[in-house]
C-alpha positions as CSV (number, residue, x, y, z in Angstrom):
1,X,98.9,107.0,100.5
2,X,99.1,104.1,102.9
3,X,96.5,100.9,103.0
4,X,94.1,100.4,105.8
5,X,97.2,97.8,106.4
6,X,100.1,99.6,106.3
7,X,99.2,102.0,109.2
8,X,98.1,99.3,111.0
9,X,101.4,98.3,110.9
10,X,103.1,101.7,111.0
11,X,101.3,102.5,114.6
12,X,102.1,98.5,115.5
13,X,105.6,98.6,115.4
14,X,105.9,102.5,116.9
15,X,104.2,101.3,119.9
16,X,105.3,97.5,119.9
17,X,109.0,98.0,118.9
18,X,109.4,101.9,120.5
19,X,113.1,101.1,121.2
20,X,114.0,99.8,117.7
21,X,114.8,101.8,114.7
22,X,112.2,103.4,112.6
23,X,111.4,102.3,109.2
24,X,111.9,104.2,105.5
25,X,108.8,103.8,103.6
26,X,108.5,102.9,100.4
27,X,112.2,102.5,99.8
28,X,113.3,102.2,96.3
29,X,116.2,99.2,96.6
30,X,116.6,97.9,92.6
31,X,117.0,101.2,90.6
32,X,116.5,101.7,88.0
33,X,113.6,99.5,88.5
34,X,110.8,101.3,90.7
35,X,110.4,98.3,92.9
36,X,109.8,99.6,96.5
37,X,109.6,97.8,99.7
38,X,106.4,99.2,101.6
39,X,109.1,99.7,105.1
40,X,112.4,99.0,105.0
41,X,115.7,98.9,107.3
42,X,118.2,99.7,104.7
43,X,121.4,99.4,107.2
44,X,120.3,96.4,108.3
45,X,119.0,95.2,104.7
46,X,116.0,94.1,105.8
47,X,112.3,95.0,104.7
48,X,108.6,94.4,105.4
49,X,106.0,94.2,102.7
50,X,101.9,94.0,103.6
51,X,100.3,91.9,101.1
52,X,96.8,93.6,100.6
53,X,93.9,91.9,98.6
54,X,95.1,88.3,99.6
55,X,91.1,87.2,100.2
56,X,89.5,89.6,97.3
57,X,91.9,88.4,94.3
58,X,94.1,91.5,94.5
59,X,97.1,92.3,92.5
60,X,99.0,90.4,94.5
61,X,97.8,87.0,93.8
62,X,96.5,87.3,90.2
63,X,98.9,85.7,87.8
64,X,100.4,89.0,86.5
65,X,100.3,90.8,89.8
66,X,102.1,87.6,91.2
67,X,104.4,87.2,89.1
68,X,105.8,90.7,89.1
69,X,105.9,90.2,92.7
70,X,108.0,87.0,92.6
71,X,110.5,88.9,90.2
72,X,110.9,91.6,92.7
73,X,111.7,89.9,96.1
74,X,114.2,87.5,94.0
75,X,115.9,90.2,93.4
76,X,115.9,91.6,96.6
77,X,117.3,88.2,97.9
78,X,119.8,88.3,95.6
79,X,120.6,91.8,96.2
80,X,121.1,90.9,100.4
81,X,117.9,92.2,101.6
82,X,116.1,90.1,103.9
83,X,112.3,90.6,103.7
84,X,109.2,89.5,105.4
85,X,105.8,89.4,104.1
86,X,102.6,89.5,106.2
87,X,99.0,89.5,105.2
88,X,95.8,91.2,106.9
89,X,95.2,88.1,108.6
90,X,98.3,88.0,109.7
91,X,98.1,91.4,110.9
92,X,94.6,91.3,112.8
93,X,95.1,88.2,114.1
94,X,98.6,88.8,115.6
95,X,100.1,92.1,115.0
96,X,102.5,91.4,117.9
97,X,103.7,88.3,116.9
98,X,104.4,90.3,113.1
99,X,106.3,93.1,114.9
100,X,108.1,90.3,117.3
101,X,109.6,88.6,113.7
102,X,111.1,92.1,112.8
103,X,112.5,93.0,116.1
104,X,114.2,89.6,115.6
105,X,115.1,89.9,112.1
106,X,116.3,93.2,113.0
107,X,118.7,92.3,116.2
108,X,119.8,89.2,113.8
């Protein structure tokens, strides 16, 4: 089930970015690890992942949580993949400036 987040995003980038290509979600890119990006351009290697809970201590930046998270884009890295990570405030405050940085990192 997608985060409050993650449609906003979704619907952002369908109505922002209508000409680019549409993103797989939650693709799988480590097997067998079950690390998933939450949208991702596999021909392009490139992925987007919304980082929920940022203000109310969430998984994502609790020291286990964190850590796991670290683990998994430094392997993406070093597996090609290109990823950007945006927050809610990122994504309120400027949801077209978020889906300007893929369109770019996508026609890079």
């Amino acid at each position: 089930m997608d985060s409050e987040l993650e449609t906003l995003f979704a619907r952002g980038f369908s109505l922002l970015a209508p000409e680019a290509p549409a993103p797989v979600r939650e693709y799988p890119f480590a097997p067998p690890r079950r690390w998933r990006f939450d949208f991702a351009w596999p021909e392009a290697r490139a992925a987007v992942e919304i980082e929920g809970g940022v203000w109310t201590r969430g998984r994502h930046t609790r020291g286990s949580g964190y850590g796991e998270d670290c683990a998994k884009y430094n392997a993406a890295v070093l597996n090609g993949w290109r990823v950007l990570r945006f927050t809610g405030d990122m994504l309120h405050g400027d949801l077209g400036a978020c889906i300007a940085q893929v369109v770019a990192l996508l026609d890079g």
